[in-house]
N, C-alpha and C positions, 0 to 999 in steps of 0.2 A: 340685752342688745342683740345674743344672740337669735332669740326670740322675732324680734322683729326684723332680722334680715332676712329671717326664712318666712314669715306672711308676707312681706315686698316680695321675695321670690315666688311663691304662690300664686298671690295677685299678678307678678309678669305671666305666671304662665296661664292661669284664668285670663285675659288678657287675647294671648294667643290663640289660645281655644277658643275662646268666643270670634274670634277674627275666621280661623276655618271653619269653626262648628258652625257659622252662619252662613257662609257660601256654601257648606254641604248641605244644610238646611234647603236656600235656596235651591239646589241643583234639586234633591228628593221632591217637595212640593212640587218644581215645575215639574217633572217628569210623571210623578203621581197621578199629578192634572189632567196629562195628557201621555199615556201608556202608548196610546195607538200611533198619534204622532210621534213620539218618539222613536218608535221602533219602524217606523214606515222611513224614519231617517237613516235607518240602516241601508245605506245603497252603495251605489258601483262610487258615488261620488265621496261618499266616505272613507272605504278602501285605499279608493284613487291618494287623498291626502295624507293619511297614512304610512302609508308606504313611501310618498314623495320626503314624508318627517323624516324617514328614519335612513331615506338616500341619502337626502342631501346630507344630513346630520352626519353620517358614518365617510361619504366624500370629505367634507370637511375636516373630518377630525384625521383623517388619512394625509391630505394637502397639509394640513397644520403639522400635524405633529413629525411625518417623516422629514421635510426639510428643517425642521426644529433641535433636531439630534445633529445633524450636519453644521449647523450655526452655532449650537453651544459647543459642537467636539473644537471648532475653528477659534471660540473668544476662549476656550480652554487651552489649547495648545499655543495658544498667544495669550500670556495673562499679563503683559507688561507692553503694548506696542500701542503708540499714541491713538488717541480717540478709543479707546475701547470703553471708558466709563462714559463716553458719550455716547458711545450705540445703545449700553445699555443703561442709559437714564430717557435716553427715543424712544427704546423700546418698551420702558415702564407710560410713555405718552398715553396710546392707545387705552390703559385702563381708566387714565384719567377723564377720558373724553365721549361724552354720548354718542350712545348708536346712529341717533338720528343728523349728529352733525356729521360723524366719520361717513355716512352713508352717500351724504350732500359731497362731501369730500371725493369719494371713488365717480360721482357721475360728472365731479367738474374735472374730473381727471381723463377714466375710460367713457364715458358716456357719447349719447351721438353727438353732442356740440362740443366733449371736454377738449384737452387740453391736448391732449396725443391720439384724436380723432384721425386728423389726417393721417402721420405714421401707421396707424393697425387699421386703416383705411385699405393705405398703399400696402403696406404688409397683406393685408386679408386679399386683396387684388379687385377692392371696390369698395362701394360705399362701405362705413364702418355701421353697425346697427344698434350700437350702446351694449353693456353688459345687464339689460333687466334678465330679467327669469334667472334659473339655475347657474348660469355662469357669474352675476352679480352676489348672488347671494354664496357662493363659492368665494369670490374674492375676497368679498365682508369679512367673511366670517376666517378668514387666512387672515386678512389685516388685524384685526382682534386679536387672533390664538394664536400663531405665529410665533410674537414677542412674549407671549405666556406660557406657551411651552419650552421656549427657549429659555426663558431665567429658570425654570424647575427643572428642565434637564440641567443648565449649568449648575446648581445648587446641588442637583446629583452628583455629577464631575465632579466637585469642589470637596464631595468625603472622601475624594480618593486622598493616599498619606503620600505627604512627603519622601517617607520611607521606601515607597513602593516608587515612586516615580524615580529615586535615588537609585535604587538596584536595578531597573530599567534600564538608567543611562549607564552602569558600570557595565550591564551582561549585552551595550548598545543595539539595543532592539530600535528599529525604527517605525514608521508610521503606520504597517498595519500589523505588524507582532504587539504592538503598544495599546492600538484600538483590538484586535482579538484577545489580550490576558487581562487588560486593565479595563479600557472605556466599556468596550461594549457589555461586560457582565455589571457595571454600574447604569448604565441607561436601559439593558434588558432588565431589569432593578424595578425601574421607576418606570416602566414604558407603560405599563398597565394602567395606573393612577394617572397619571398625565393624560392619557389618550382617553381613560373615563372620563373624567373630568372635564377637558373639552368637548367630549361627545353631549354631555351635558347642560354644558351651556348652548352647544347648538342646537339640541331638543326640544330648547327652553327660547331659541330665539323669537322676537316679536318682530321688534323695529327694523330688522334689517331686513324682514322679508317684506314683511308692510312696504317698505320704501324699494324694494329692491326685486322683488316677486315678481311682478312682469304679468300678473293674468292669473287667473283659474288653474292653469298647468305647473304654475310653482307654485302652491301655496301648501302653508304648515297647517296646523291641526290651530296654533293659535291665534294664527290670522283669519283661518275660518271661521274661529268663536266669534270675533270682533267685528266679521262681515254678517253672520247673521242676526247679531245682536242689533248692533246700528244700520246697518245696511235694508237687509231682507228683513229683521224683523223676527226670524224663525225661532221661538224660545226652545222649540222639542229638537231640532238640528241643535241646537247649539249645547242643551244638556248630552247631547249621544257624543259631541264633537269633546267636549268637558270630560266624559268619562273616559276615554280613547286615551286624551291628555294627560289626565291623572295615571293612568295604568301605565303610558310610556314611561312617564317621567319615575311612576316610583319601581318602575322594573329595571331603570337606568342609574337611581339610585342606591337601590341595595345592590346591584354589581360592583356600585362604586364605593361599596363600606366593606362591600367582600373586599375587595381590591387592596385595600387602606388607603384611597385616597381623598388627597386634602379639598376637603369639600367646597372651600372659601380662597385658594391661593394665597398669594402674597407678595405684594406688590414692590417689598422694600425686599429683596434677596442683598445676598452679599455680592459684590464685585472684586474679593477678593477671592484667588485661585492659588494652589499649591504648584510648584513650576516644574512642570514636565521638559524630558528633553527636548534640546531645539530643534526644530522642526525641519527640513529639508527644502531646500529652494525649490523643487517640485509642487508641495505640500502647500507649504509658503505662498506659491504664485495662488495654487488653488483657493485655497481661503480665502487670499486677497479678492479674488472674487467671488465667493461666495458671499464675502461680509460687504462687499458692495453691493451686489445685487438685493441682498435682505434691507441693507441700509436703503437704497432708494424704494422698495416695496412701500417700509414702511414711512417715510420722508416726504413719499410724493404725495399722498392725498390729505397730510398735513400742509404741507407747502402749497396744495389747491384751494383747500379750506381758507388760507390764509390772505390768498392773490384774490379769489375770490369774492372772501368778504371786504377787504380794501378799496376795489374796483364799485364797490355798493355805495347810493349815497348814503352814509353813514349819519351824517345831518339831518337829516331828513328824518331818516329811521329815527332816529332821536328826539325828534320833537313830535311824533306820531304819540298820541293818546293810546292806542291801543298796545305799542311796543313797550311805553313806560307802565301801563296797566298788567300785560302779562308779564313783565320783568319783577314789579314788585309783587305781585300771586305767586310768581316764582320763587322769589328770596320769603317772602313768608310763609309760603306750604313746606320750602325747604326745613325753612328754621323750623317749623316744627315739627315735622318728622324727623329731624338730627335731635333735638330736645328728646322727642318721645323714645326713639332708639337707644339714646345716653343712658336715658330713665330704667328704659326696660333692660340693657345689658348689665346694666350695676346690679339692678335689683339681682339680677340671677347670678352672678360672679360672687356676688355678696353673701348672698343664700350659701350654695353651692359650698363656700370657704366654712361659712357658719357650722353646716349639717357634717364637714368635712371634719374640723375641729370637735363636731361633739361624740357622742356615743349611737348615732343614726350613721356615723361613717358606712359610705358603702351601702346603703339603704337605698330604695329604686327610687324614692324621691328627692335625694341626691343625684343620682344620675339623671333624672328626668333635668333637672339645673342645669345639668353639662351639659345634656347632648337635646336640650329644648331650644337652643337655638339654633342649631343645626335642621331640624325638624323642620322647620316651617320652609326651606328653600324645598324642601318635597313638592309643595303645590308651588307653581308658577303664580306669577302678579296678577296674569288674566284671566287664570283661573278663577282666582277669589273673587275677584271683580264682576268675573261672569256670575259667581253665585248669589254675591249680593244684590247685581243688577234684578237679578229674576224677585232676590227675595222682596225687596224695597219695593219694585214696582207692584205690588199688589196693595201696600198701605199707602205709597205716598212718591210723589215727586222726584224721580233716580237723580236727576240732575241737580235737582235742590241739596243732596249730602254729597254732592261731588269732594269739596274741598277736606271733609271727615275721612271720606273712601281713600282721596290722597296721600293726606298724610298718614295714615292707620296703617296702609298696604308699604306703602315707602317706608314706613319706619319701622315694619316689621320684616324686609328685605333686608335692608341696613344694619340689623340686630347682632346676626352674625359675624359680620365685617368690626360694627364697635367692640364685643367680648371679645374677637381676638387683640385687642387694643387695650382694652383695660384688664385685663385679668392677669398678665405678666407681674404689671403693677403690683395692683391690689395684692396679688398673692405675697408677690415679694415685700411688700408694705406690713401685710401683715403678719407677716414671718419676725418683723422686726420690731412690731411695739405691738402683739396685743397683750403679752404677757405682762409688761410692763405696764400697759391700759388697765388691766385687771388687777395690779397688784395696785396700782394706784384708785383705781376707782374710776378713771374716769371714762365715758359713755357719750350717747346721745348727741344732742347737740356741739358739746365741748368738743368730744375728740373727731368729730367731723373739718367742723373750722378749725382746731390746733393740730391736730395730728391728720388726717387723713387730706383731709383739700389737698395742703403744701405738696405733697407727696402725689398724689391721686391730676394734678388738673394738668399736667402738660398730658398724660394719657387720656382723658376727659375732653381737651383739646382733639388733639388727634382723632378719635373716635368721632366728637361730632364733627369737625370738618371733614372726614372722609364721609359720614354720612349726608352730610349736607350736599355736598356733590353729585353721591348719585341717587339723591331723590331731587336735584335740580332738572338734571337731565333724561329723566325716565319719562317716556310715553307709554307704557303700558295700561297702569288704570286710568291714565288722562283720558285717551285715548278714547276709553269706553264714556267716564264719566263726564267727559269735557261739553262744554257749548261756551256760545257767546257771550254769557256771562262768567262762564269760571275757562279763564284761557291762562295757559300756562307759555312758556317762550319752546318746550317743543312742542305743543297742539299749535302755537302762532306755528311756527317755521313748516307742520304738517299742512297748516292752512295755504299758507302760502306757496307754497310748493302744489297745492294739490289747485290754484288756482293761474298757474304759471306765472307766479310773480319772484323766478328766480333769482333776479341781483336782488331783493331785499330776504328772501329765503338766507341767500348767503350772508347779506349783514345782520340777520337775526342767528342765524347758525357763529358766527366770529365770536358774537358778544356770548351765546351761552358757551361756547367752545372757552375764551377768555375765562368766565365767570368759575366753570368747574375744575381748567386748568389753575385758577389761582387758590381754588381751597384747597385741591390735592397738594401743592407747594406748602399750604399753611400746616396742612395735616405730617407732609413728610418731616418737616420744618420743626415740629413738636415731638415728632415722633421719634426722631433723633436722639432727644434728650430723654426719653420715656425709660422707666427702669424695666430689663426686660430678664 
């Protein structure tokens, strides 16, 4: 048996490899082809994006993460005061919810026609101009990381002991003898890994610049790919634009394994806190607003999203061939890139336990198990896409494997997110019958349906509903791979939007907002009961 968890692991990671080795394939050939173009790509306008990545990207993680230390020290020093597991199960929203809907979200909110136009109108001392370019993509990307840095800073809080908080309140230190001996050497702790880690996802953003860019002056390195691929057309810009992207992102990630930080998050933290002294009605007032202020940050362009899509004919939307056409390409590309993710995270969990268990313990293809699916979030979605684009178009029809490019890229995003789901299990699973497997004999088929399934599918669950979700909602290889015949519900809502058909934009944004909101539930929901 154990034999064949480690060739299923093999094969996941064969698998992988062939998924980058063929976009880097692609990228060598095009570049090969054309040396002179490529390098005549090197210009001020390359620079120019560049540089803009790594602004906005380090703006961002600045915006996010210093108010994020202020919002956890605040639900920490109140770990008992009503609504607090409701801020933070709002603040677990945003993971569950596509970039391209939360996007539609911030413009029906700030935008020039949103909802609070008039006010930063009258505030600004004129017309209000919407938040596109750098100030949009600032905001985004705050509504995103915000409420993720804040459950991992509170998760940090949350090691502080009892003990300590105990002796605090005898030797009555107050608010900032408490945050200088205690908080802040637990958040100067984790500041590093938090603040990689979002600097990373903003490196790596697509969709919210796409939507939210504003022009030539904001744009990332990966909306540049996507403009010259579909757009201009430019394969030799877009491999020099690809290499740019690969070296940021993996210079951003080895700082972030220097770091030790958690490369994938985690969306289910605890909400429970060890109880610090009470806090002083000074402190007290303060927090109260600060947890209101975070609370409507994050509140309002949920609550836009929502006015929004209601006010849409929704009927309409619904009996549209094309809406129920991209909703079921949706639910089926989904499902099988949550399938294939399942697929590929077992095989490796699987493996990994096997090699772990035998006399290869500790061998590099053991750790290749472990740390292969952390590996692939290295190359971004567009990346790959880009490389396959280039490589496909020289045999055959790019558009024609769109739906393959989908699920493949999607499910091997995903990958990382399902092993942190199922390997708690599994481990624990098999701590507790394989000895007992082996003493009895049994193997294969048997001990999958009798022993393994029962134990194994509420984690199994979990994993694929969170994967399901975010290969519903992702535009990144659609994006590139998408047309009129392979439309997914965010290529409709980009369509539509990019054609000013905003009330149905918003009823298509509601219903996939809905859709991934409800498997994230299914997933928390299983996930509950998962042995961890």
């Amino acid at each position: 048996m154990a034999d064949r968890r480690v060739l299923a692991g093999i094969a996941a990671l064969a698998c992988l490899g062939l998924l980058i080795g063929g976009a880097f394939l692609g990228l060598v050939l095009e570049g090969a082809g054309d040396w002179s173009g490529a390098l005549a790509a090197s210009d001020a306008y390359l620079l120019r994006v560049s540089l803009f990545t790594l602004w906005q990207a380090a703006l961002s993680t600045l915006l996010s993460v210093a108010p994020a230390m202020l919002v956890a020290r605040a639900l920490s020093r109140h770990p008992s005061f009503l609504g607090r597991a409701l801020i933070l199960r709002l603040f677990a929203l945003p993971l569950a919810l596509p970039a391209i809907v939360a996007a539609l979200g911030l413009l029906e909110l700030f935008g020039r026609a949103g909802y609070l136009a008039g006010v930063l109108g009258w505030l600004a001392g004129g017309d209000w101009p919407g938040i596109y370019g750098l100030s949009g993509i600032l905001v985004a990307h705050v509504f995103f990381n915000l409420p993720l840095a804040t459950r991992l800073f509170l998760e940090a809080l949350d090691t502080v002991s009892a003990d300590q908080w105990r002796l605090a309140s005898q030797l009555g230190m107050r608010a900032a003898p408490s945050f200088r001996f205690i908080e802040w050497p637990v958040l100067r702790a984790s500041l590093p890994g938090v603040a990689g880690l979002v600097f990373m996802l903003c490196i790596t953003s697509f969709t919210l610049v796409l939507m939210l860019g504003g022009g030539p002056r904001a744009t990332t390195l990966e909306v540049a790919i996507y403009q010259s691929l579909r757009f201009d057309f430019d394969p030799a810009r877009a491999v020099m634009l690809t290499v740019l992207q690969i070296g940021l992102t993996v210079a951003a990630v080895y700082a972030l394994s220097r770091l030790g930080a958690n490369m994938t998050g985690d969306a289910n933290l605890s909400v429970a806190s060890p109880r610090p002294p009470a806090a002083g009605p000074g402190e007290t007032a303060f927090n109260a607003i600060l947890l209101g202020a975070a609370l409507l940050f994050v509140a309002g362009p949920l609550a836009a999203t929502v006015a929004s899509g209601l006010q849409a004919d929704l009927a309409r939307l619904a009996s549209e061939a094309t809406v129920r056409k991209a909703t079921a390409t949706s639910l089926v590309l989904a499902l099988a890139a949550s399938v294939l993710a399942v697929a590929l995270a077992w095989s490796l969990v699987a493996a990994r336990r096997a090699l772990a268990a035998s006399r290869r313990s500790g061998s590099l293809l053991e750790r290749a198990m472990d740390t292969g699916a952390g590996f692939v979030l290295v190359v971004p979605p567009i990346v790959i896409g880009a490389g396959w684009f280039m490589l496909v178009r020289r045999y055959a029809d790019v558009f024609a494997i769109a739906p393959a490019m989908v699920v493949t890229v999607n499910a091997a995003m995903a990958m990382p997110f399902a092993v942190r789901a199922i390997r708690p299990a599994y481990d624990a699973a098999a701590d507790r019958h394989d000895r007992l497997c082996a003493a009895l004999g049994i193997t294969g088929w048997t001990r999958l349906t009798l022993i393994d399934w029962p134990v194994l599918k509420r984690a199994l669950a979990t994993a694929g509903a969170f994967a399901m979700a975010l290969s519903l909602g992702d535009l990144g290889v659609v994006a590139l791979f998408g047309s009129d015949s392979v439309q997914t519900l965010p290529y409709l809502l980009l369509a539509r939007m990019g054609s000013y058909r905003t009330a149905d934009a918003a009823g298509v944004a509601l219903l996939l907002g809905l859709l991934c909101l409800a498997l994230m539930m299914v997933a928390d929901r299983f996930g509950r009961g998962t042995v961890r």
